[in-house]
Each structure stands twice: as C-alpha cells, then as structure tokens.
C-alpha positions in Angstrom: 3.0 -81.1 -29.8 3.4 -84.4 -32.0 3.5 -83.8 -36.0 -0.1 -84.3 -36.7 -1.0 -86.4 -39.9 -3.7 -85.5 -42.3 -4.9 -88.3 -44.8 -5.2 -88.1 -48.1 -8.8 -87.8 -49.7 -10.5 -87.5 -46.4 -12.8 -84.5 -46.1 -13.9 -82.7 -42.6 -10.2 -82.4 -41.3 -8.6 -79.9 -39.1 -5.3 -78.9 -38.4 -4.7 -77.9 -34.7 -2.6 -76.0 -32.5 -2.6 -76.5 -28.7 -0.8 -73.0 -27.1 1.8 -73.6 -23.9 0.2 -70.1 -22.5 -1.6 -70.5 -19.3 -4.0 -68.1 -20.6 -7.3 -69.0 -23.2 -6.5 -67.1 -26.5 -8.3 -64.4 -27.7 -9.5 -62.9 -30.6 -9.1 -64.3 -34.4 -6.4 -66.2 -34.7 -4.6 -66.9 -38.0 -2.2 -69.6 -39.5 0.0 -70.3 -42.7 1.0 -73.3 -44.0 4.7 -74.1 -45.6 6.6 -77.1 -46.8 8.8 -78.0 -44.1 11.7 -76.9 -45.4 11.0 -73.6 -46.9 10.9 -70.7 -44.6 8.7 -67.6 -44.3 9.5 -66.0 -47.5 8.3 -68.8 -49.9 4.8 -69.9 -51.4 2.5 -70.4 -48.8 0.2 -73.3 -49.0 -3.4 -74.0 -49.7 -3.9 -76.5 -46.9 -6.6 -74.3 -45.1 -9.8 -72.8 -45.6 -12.3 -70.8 -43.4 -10.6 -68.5 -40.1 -9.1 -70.4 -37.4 -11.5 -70.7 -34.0 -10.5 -70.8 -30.4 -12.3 -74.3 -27.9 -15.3 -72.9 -26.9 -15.4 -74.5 -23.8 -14.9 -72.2 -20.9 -17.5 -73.0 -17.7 -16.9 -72.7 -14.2 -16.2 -75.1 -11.2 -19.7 -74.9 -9.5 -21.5 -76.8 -7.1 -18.4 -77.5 -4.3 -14.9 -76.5 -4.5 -12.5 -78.2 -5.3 -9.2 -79.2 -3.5 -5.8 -79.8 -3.6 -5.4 -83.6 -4.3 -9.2 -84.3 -6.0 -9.6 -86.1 -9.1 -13.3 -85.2 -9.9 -14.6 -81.4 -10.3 -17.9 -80.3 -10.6 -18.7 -77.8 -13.5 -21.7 -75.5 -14.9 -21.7 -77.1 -18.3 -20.0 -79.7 -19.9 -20.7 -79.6 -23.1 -17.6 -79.7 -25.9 -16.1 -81.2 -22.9 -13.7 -84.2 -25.1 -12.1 -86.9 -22.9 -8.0 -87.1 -23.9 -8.1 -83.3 -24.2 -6.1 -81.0 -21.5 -8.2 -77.8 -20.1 -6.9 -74.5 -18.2 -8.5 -74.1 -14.8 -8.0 -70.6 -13.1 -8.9 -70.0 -9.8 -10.0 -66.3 -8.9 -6.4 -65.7 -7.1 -4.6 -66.3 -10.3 -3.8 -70.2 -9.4 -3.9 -72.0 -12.6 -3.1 -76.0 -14.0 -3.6 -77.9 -16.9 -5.5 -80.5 -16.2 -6.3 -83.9 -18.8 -9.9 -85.3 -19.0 -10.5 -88.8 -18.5 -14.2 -88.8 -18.1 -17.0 -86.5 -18.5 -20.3 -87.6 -17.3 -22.5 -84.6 -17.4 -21.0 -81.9 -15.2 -18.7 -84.1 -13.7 -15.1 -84.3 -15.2 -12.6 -87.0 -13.8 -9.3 -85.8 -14.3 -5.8 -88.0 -14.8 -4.1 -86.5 -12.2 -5.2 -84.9 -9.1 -4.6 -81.0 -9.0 -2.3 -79.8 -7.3 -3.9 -76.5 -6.1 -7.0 -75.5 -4.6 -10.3 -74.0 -6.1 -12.9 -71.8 -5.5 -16.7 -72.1 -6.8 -16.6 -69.9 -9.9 -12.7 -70.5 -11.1 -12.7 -70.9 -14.9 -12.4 -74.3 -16.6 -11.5 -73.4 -20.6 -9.9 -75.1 -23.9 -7.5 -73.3 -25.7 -6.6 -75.2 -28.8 -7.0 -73.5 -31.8 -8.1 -75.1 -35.1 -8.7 -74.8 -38.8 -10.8 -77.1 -41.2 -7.7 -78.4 -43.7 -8.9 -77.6 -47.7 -9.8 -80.6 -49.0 -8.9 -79.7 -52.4 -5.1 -80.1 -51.1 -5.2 -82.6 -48.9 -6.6 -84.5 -52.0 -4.3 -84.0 -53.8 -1.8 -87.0 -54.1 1.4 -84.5 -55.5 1.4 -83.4 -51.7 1.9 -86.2 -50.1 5.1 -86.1 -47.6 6.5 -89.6 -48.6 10.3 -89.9 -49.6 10.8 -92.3 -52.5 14.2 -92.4 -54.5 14.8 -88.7 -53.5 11.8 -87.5 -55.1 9.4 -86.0 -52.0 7.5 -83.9 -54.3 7.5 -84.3 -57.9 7.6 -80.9 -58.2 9.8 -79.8 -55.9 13.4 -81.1 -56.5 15.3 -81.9 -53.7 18.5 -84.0 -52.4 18.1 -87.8 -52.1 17.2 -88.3 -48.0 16.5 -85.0 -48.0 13.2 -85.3 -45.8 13.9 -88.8 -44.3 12.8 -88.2 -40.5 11.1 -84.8 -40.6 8.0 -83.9 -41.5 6.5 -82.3 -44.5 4.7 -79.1 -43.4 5.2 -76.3 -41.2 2.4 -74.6 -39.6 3.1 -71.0 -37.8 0.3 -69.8 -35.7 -0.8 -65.8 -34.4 -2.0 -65.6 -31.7 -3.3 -63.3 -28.9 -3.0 -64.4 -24.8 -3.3 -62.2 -22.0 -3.3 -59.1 -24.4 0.0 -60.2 -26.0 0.5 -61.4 -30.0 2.5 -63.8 -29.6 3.9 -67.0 -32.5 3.6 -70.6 -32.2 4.9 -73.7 -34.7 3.7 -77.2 -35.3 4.2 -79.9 -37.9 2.1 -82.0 -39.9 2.3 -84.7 -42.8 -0.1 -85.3 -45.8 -0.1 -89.3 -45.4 -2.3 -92.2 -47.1 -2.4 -94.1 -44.2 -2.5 -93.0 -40.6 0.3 -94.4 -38.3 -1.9 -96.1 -35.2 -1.4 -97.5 -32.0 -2.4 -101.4 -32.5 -1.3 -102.1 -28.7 -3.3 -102.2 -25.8 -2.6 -102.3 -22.4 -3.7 -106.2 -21.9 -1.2 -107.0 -24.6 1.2 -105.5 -22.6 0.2 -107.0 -19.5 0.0 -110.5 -21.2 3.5 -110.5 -22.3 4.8 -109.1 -19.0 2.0 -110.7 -16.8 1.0 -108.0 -13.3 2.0 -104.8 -15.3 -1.0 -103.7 -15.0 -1.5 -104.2 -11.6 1.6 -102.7 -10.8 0.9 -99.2 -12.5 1.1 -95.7 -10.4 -2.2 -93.9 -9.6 -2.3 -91.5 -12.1 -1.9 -94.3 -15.3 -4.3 -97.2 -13.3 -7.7 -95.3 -14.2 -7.1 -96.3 -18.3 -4.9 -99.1 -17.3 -1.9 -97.6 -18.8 -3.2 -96.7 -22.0 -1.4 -93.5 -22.2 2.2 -94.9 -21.2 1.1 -97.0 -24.8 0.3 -94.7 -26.5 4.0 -92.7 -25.2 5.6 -96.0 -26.4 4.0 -95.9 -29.8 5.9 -92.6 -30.6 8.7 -93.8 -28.5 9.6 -96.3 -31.0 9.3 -93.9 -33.9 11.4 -91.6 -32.4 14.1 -94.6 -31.7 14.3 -95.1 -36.0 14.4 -91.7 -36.3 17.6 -91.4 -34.3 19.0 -94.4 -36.4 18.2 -92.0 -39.3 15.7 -94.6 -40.6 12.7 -93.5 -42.6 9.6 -93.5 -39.9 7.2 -94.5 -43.2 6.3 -97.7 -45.0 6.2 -100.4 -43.2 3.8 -103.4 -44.1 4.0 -105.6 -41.3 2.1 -104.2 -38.3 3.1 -107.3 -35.7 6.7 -105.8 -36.1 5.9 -102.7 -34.7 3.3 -104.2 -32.1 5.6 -106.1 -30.9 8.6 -103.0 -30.0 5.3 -101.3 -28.6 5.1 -104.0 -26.2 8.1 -103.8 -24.9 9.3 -99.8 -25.1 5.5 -99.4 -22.9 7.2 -102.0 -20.4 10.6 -99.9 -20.5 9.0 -96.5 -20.2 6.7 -97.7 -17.0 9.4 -98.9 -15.0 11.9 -95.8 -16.2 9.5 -94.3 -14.1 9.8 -96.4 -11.4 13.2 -95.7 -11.0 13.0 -92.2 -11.4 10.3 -92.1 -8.3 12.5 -94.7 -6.4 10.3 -97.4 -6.7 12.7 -100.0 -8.5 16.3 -100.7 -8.6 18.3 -99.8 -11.7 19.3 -102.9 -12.4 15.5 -103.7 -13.4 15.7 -100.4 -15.6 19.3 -102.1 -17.4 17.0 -105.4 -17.9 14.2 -103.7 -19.4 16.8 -101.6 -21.2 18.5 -104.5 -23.1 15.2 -107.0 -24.0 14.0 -104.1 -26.2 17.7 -103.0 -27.3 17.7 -106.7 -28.9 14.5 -106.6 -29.9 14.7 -102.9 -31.6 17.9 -104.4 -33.1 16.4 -108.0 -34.9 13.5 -106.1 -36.1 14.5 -102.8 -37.4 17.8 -102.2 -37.6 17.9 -105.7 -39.6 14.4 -106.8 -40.8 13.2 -109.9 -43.2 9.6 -108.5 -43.5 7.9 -106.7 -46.4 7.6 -102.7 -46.6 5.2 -100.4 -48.4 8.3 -98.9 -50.7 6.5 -96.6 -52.6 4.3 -94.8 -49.7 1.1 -96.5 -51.6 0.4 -99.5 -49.9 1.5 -102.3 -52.0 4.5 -104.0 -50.3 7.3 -105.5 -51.5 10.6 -106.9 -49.7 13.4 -103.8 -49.0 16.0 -104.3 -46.7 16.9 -101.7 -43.5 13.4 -100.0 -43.1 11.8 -99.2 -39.9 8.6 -101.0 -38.5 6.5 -97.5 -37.8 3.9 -96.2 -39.5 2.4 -96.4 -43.6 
C-alpha cells in the first residue's frame, strides 16, 4: 500500500488498510497509530476515533457464470460497489482472484483485467479493506503535521536535522482476523496541508508523445492509460526519494507535470519490453529523455518551493518537484 495522506482541518476522513489475505476479514478489527519512528512501546496517537469496520460488500456472481478470460461479471447486488477499488472473488472450489473495478452499472461490474479462472453462479464477490474515521481533533491540529523544516518535524518532538526527509510521519499497525487466524498488518500515512495530486492525464501524455494511447495493451486501453499515470505520478516521487530529496514543498506544479509526462511514457514501454513487444534500445531512449529531464528539473531546479510546508513559496535551491 502507498503512504496515505490525511489533510489538515478536513473532517469525515478515514484511514484505511487494504489486507494481502485472499480471505474477507472477520470480526472487529482494531488499529494504533504511532509517529513513524517510534516503535510499539511509545505514546500511541489520537488519530482515530470510533472501531474500525470491514467493506461490506460481499454478493455473489448470479445470473451466468463467468469464465476464464471475461471482463464483465454479473452480480446480486452492487451496491458499495466503488470503481478503482480491487474485490476478492471465490469460487465454491476454493478458486480465488483479486479483481479491480472499472465500471459498475447496476449489477454489472467491468473489470481491468480479464480473470484468469473460471466461476460458478453463487461464487462470492467481497471487499476487504478495513477502515477507521481519523479524529478530527488531531488531524486539526497543525503541531502534527509531518513536514521537515530546519530539523524541526514536530515542535515537540526533537529530532536530528533530515531526520524524516523521505519517510513518512505515522505508522499504523492493524489486527486482524482471516480465515480464523489473528494475524498483523502495517501502513503509513502523513498529516499534510496540501494533498499531492496527479495533474496529468492520459491525453497530455499522448499529445507529447502523439499514438501512445493508441498503442496501449488491453488491460490499460479501457481508461486510456490512466492508471500507468497515475503509477508514474508516484514513480517520480519515488525517483527524489532515492536522490534523498525531500518528496514535499514544491510550488511549481508544471515541473512535476512535466516528469509525469514522461516517466508514464517510460513505464508503458518498460512494459513492452518486458512482454517482447519492443526492442530495448527503445527502452534506453525512453530511459535517457526522462534521465535528462529528472536531472534539469530536480536534481538542479530555478523554480520556487513551498519551504516552510505552508504554502507560501519562496526560491530554495535542490528541492524536488513532488507534492505540497
């Protein structure tokens, strides 16, 4: 799972949990919250309020089967049913998959990839993330917010200079119960102003390098590639973070646009290679435009940055272009 971000001031949040188990959990889950860098003995958090609850969702497959290779099922109800959200389906032999929603239109679900198993009328279709409404007395409270500035990531928490550049502020550690087994799961999250967001569509994409679209596999055609974006959005972060650059504060949003642009262009034909579509050559071309382009933009940018985490922007040298 991705770090999730929760922003400041904003009330009806959640924090989330999505388990790896290919089994829906059961029973009352529970989570703590820590700063990242404390462990289980310390202070836990006041980030939550209210028990944790299981995705209701769990239907059958009803009306027809369905088949190895479909990308369309047929359920009893879809209700709750949220497109972008990946759902367990177990047949009554114990076959299971994860499959991703791409469109829900009553009953009928469209899938993003076609399954890869065979299903009898009556298999199970459930959600099994687990979530928690966030307490908005915390995540009000500006004194939490993960930002690094001059050493100081909490004013109340003293800590090395660079000490949290990269890494996220909170740790979350989830109990759980699947298949009859407790069982412990982690994620990450960050108390932010702003939210980082994906400014790049697939038509900008497609504009700079003109057919792209076209020239997409079948499972990324049906949103036009909008996921491989979205992959290239948190590429790019995850490029600054190996330069040990802070992934926070940047002002100018064309900057980042722009390496979105072109890491979605690199990622789509890595996987062309991979599936023996391309030569590698075109993966070493792809490869070096966005090296150069990372390199002019981030490594040495002229372009203002948010230096205090509060908006305002002012000109510091050697920051990232990603998100706040």
């Amino acid at each position: 799972m991705r770090p999730q971000e929760i922003i400041l001031g904003l009330t009806g949040q959640s924090f989330f949990f999505d388990p790896p188990e290919t089994f829906q959990p059961t029973g009352t889950p529970t989570v703590q919250v820590w700063l990242a860098t404390n462990d289980d003995t310390s202070a836990v958090e006041t980030a939550t309020t209210g028990s944790c609850s299981v995705d209701s969702v769990a239907t059958t497959i009803t009306t027809t089967a369905a088949v190895r290779g479909d990308r369309t099922i047929t359920v009893a109800l879809g209700t709750g049913i949220a497109r972008g959200r990946r759902y367990l389906i177990t047949d009554t032999d114990g076959d299971c998959e994860w499959a991703e929603v791409m469109t829900v239109n009553g009953t009928t679900i469209g899938l993003r990839a076609p399954l890869v198993n065979d299903y009898a009328i009556g298999a199970t279709f459930k959600g099994c993330r687990i979530s928690i409404a966030v307490n908005s007395a915390w995540s009000s409270d500006a004194n939490k917010l993960t930002d690094v500035l001059s050493g100081n990531w909490r004013t109340d928490v003293p800590v090395q200079a660079d000490a949290f550049v990269g890494q996220s502020g909170y740790r979350l550690r989830w109990a759980y119960t699947v298949n009859g087994v407790a069982t412990i799961g982690y994620s990450f999250a960050d108390l932010v102003r702003y939210q980082s967001k994906n400014l790049v569509t697939p038509l900008d994409v497609d504009r700079r390098f003109p057919g792209w679209i076209d020239r997409l596999g079948a499972d990324d055609i049906q949103d036009q590639g909008a996921a491989i974006v979205l992959d290239a959005f948190y590429a790019v972060k995850m490029d600054a973070m190996t330069d040990a650059l802070l992934l926070r504060r940047v002002r100018n949003t064309e900057v980042l646009r722009e390496l979105v642009v072109y890491r979605a262009n690199l990622i789509h034909i890595e996987n062309q290679v991979m599936n023996g579509n391309l030569s590698p050559t075109a993966l070493e071309a792809a490869q070096k435009i966005y090296t150069q382009r990372y390199g002019t933009l981030v490594r040495e940018p002229k372009f203002p940055t948010d230096a205090a985490g509060g908006g305002a922007s002012s000109q510091t040298p050697r920051l990232p272009a990603t998100r706040r």
